[in-house]
PDB file of N, CA, C and O in Angstrom:
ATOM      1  N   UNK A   1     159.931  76.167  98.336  1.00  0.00           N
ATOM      2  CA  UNK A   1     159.010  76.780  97.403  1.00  0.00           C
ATOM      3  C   UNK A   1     157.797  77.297  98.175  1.00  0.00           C
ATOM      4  O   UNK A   1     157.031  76.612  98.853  1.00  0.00           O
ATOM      5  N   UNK A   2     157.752  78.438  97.992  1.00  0.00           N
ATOM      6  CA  UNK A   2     156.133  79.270  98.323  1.00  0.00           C
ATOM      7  C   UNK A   2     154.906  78.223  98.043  1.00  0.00           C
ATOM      8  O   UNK A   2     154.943  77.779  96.895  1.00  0.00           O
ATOM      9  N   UNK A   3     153.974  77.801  98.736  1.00  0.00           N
ATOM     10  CA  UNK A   3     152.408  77.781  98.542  1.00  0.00           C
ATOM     11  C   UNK A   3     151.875  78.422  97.795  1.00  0.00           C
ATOM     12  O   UNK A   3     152.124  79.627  97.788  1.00  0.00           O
ATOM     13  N   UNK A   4     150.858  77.827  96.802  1.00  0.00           N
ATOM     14  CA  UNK A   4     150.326  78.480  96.083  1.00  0.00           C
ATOM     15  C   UNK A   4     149.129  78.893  96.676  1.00  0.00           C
ATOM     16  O   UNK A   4     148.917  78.416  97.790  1.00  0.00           O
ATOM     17  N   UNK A   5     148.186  79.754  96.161  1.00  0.00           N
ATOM     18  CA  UNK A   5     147.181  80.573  96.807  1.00  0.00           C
ATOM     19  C   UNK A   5     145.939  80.018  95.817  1.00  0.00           C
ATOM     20  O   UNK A   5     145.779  80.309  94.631  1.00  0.00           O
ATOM     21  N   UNK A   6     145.267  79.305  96.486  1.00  0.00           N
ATOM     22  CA  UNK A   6     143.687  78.943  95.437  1.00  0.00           C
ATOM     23  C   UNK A   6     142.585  78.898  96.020  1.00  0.00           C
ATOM     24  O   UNK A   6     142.113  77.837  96.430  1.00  0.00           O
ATOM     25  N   UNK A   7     141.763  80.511  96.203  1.00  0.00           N
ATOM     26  CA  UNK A   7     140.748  80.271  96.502  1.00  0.00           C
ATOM     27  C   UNK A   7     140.979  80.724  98.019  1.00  0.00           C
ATOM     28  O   UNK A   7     141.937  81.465  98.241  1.00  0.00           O
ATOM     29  N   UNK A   8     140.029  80.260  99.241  1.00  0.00           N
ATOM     30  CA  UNK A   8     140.082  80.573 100.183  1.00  0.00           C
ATOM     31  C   UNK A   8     141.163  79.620 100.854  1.00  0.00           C
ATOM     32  O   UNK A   8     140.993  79.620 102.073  1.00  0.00           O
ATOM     33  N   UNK A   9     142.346  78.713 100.412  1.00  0.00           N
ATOM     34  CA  UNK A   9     143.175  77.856 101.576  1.00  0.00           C
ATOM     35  C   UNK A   9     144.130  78.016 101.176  1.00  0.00           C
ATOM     36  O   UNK A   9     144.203  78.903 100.326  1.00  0.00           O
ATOM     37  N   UNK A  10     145.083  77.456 101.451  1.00  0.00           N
ATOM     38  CA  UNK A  10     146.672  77.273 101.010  1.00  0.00           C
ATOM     39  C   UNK A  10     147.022  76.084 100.818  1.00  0.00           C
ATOM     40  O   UNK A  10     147.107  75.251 101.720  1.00  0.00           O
ATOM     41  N   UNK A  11     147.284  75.855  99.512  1.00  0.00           N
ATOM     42  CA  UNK A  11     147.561  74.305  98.878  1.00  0.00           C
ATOM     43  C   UNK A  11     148.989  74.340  98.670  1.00  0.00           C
ATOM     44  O   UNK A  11     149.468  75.249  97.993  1.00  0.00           O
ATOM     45  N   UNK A  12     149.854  73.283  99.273  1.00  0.00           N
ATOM     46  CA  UNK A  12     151.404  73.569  98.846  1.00  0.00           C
ATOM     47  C   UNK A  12     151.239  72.801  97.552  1.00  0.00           C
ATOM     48  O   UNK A  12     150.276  72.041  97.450  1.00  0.00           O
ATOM     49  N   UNK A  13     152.237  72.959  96.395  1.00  0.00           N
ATOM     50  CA  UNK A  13     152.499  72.674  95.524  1.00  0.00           C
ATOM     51  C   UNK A  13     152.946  71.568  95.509  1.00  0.00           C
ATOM     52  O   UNK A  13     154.039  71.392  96.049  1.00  0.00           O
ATOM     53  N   UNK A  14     152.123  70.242  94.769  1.00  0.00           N
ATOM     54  CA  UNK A  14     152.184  68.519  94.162  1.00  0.00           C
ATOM     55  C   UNK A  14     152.433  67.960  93.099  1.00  0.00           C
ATOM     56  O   UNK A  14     152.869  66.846  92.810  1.00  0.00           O
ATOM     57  N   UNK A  15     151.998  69.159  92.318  1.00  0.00           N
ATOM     58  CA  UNK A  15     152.394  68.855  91.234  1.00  0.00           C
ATOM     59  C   UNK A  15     150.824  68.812  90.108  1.00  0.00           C
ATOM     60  O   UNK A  15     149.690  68.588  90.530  1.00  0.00           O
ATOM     61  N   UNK A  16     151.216  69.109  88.564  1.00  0.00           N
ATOM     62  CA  UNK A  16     149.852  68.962  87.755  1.00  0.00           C
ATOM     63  C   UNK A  16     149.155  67.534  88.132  1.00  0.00           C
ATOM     64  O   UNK A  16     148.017  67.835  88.494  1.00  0.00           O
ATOM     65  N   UNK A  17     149.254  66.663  88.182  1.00  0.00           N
ATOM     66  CA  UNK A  17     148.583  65.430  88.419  1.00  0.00           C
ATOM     67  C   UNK A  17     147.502  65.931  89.603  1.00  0.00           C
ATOM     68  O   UNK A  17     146.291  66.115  89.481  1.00  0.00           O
ATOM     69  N   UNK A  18     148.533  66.121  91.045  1.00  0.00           N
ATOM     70  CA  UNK A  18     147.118  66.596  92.000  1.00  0.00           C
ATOM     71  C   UNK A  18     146.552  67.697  91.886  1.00  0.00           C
ATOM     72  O   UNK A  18     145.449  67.666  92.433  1.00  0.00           O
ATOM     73  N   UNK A  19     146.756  68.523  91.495  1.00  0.00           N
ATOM     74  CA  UNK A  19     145.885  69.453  91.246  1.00  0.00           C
ATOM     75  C   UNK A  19     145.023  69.631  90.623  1.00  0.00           C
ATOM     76  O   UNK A  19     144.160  70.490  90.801  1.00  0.00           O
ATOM     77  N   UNK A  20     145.105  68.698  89.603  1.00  0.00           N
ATOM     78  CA  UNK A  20     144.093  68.013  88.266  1.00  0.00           C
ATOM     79  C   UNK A  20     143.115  67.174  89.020  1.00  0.00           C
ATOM     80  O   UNK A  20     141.982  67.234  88.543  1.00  0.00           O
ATOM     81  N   UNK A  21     143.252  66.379  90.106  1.00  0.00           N
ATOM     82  CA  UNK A  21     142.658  65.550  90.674  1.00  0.00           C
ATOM     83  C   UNK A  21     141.868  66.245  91.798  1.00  0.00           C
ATOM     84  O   UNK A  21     140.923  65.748  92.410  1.00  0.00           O
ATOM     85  N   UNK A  22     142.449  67.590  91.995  1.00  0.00           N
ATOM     86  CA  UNK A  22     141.807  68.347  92.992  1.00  0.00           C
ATOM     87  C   UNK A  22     140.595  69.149  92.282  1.00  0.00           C
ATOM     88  O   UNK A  22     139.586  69.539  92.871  1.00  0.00           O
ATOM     89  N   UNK A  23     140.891  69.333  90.847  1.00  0.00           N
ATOM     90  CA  UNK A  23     139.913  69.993  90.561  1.00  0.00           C
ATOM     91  C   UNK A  23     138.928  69.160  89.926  1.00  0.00           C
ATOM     92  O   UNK A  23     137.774  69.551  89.746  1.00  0.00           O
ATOM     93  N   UNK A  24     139.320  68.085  89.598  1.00  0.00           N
ATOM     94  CA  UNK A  24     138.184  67.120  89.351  1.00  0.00           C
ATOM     95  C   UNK A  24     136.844  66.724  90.170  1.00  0.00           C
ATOM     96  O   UNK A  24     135.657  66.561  89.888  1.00  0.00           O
ATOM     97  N   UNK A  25     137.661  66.652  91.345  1.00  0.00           N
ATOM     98  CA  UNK A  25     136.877  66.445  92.909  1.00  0.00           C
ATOM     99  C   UNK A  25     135.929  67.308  93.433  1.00  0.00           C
ATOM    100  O   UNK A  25     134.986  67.017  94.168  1.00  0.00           O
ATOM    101  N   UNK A  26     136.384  68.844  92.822  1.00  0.00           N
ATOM    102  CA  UNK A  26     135.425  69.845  93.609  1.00  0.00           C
ATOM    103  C   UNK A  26     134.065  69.854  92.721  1.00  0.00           C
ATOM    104  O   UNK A  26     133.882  70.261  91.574  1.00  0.00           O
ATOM    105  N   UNK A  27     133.266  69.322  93.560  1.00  0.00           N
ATOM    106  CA  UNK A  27     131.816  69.480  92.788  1.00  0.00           C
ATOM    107  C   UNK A  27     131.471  71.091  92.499  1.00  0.00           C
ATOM    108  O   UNK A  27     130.502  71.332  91.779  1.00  0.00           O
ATOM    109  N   UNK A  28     132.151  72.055  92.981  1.00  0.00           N
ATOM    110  CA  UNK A  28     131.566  73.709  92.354  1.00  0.00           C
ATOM    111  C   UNK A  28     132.074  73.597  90.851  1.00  0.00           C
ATOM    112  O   UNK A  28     131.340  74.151  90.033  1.00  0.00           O
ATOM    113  N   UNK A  29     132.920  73.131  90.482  1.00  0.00           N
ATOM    114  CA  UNK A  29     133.878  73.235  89.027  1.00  0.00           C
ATOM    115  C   UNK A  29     132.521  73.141  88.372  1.00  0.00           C
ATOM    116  O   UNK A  29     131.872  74.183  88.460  1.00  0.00           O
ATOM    117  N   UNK A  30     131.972  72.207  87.776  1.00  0.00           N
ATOM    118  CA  UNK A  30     131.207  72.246  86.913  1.00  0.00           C
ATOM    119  C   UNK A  30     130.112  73.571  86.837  1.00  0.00           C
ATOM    120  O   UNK A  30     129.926  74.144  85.764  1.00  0.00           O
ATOM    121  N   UNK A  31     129.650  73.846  87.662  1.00  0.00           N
ATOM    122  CA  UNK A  31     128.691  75.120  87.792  1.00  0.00           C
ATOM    123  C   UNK A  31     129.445  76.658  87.565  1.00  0.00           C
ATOM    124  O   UNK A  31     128.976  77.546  86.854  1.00  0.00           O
ATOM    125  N   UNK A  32     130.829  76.756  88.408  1.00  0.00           N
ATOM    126  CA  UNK A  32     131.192  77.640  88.004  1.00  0.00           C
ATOM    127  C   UNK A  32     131.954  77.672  86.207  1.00  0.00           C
ATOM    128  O   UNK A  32     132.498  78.678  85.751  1.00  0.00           O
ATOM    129  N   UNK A  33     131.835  76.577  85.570  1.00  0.00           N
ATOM    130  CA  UNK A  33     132.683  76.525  84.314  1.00  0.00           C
ATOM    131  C   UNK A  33     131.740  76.884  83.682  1.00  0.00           C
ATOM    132  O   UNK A  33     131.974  77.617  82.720  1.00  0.00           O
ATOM    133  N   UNK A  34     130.184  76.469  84.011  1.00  0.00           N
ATOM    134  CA  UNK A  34     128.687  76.599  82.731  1.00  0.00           C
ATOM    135  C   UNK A  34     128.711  78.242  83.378  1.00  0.00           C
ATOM    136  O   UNK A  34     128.900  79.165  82.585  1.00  0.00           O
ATOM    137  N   UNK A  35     128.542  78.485  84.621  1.00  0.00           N
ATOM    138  CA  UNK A  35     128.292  79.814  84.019  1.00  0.00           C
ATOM    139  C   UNK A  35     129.254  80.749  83.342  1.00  0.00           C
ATOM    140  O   UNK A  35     128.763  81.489  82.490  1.00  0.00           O
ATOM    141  N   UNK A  36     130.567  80.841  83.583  1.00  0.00           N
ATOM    142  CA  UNK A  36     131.828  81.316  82.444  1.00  0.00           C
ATOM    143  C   UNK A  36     131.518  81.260  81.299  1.00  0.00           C
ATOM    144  O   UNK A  36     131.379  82.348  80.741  1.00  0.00           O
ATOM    145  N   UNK A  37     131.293  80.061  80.517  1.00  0.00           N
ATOM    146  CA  UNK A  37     130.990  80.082  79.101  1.00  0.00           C
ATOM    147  C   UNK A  37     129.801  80.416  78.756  1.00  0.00           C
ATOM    148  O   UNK A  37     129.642  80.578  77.546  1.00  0.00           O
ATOM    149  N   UNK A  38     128.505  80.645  79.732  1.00  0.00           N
ATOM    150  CA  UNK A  38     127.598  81.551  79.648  1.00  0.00           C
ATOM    151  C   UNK A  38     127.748  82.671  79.322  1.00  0.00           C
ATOM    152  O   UNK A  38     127.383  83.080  78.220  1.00  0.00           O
ATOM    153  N   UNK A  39     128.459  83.592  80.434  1.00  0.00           N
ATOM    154  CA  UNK A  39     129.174  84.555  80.247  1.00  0.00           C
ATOM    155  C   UNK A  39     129.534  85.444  79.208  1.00  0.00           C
ATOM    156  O   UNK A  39     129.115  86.535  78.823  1.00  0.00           O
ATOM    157  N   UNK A  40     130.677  84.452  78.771  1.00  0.00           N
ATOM    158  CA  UNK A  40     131.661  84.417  77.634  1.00  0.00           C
ATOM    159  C   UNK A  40     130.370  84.606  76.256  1.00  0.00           C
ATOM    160  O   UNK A  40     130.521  85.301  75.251  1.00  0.00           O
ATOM    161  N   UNK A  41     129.607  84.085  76.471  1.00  0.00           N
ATOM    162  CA  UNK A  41     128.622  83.573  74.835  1.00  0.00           C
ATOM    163  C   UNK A  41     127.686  84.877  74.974  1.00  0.00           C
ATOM    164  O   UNK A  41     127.237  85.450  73.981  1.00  0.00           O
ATOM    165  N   UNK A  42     127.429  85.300  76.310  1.00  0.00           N
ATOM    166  CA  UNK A  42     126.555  86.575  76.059  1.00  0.00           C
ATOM    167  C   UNK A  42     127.387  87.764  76.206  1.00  0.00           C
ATOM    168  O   UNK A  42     126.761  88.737  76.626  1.00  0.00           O
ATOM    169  N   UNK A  43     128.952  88.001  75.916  1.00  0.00           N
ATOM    170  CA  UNK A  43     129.528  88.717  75.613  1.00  0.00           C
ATOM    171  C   UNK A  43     130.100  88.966  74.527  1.00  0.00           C
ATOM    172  O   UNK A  43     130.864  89.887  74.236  1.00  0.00           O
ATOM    173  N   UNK A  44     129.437  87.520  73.499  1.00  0.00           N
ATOM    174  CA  UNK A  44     129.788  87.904  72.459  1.00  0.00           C
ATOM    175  C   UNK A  44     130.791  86.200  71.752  1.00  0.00           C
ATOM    176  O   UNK A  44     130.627  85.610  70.684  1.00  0.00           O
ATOM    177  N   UNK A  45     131.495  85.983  72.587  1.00  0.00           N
ATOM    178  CA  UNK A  45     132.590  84.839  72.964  1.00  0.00           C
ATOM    179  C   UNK A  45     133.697  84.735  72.077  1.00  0.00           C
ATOM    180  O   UNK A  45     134.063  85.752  71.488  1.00  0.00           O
ATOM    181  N   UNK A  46     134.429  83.387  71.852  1.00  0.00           N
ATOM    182  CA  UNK A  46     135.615  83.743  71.442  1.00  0.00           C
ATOM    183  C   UNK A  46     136.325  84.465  70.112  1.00  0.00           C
ATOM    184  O   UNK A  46     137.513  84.740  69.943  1.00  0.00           O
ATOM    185  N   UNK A  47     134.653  84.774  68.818  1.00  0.00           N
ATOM    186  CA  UNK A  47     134.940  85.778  67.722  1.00  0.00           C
ATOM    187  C   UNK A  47     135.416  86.689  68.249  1.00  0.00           C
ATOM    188  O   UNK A  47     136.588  87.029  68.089  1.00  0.00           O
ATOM    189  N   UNK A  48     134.290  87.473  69.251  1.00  0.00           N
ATOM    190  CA  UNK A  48     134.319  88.724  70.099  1.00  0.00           C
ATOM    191  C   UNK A  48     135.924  89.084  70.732  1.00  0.00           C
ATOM    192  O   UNK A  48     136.417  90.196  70.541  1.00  0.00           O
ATOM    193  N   UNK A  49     136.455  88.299  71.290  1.00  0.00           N
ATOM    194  CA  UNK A  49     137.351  88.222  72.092  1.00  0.00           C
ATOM    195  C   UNK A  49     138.550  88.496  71.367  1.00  0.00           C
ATOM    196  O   UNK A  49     139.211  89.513  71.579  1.00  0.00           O
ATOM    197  N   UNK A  50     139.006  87.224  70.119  1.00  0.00           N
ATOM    198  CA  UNK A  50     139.882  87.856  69.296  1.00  0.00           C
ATOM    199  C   UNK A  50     139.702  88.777  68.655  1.00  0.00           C
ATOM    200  O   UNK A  50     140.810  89.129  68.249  1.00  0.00           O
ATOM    201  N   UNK A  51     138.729  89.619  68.179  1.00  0.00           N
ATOM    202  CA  UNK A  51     138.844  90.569  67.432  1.00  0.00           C
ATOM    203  C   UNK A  51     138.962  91.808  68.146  1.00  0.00           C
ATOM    204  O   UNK A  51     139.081  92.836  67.479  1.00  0.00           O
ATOM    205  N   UNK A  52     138.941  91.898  69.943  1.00  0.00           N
ATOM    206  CA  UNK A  52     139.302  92.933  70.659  1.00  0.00           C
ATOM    207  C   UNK A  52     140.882  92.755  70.639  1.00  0.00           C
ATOM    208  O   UNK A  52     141.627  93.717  70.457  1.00  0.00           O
ATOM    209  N   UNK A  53     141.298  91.583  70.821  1.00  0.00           N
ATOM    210  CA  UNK A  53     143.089  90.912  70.678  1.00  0.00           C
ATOM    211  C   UNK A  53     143.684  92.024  69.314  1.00  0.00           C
ATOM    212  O   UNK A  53     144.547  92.899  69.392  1.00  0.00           O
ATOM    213  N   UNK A  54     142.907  91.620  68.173  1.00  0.00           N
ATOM    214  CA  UNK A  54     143.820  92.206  66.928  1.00  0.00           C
ATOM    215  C   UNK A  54     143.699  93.533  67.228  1.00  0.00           C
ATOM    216  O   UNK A  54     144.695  94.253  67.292  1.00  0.00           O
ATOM    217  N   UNK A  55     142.268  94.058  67.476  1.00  0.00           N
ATOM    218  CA  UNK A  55     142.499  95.635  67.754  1.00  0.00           C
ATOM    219  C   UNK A  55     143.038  96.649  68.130  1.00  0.00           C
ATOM    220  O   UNK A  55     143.279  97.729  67.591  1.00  0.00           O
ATOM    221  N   UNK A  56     143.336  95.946  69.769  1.00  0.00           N
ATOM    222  CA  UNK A  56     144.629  96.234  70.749  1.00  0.00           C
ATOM    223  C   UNK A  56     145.933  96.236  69.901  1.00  0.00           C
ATOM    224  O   UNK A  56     146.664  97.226  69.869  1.00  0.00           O
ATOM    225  N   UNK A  57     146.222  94.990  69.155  1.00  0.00           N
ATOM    226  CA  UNK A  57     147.606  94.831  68.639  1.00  0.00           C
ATOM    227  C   UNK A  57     147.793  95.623  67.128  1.00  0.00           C
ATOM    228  O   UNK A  57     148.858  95.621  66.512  1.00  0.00           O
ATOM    229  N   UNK A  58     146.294  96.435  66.563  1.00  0.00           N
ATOM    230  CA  UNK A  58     146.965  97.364  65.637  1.00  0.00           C
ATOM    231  C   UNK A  58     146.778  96.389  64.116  1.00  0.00           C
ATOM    232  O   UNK A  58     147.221  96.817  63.050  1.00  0.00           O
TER     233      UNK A  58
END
């Protein structure tokens, strides 16, 4: 099986458990998740979002 690609390294594939544990570990997660849903909320957020979904779909 191919390596998966995350970020700047190459993590071979362990399975959901470690990878869950990998992302638990990285202290950036939390900062990059607050600003996303920052983001997300001054774009409007997930009303915004589905109602571009139905639009697209007509």
């Amino acid at each position: 099986m191919a390596p998966a690609r995350w970020g700047r390294t190459t993590r071979h594939r362990r399975g959901p458990a470690h990878a869950l544990s990998e992302l638990v570990a990285d202290e950036g997660v939390p900062r990059r998740s607050a600003q996303l849903r920052a983001e997300a909320r001054a774009e409007g957020g997930a009303a915004r979002a589905a109602g571009l979904v139905e639009e697209m779909l007509g």
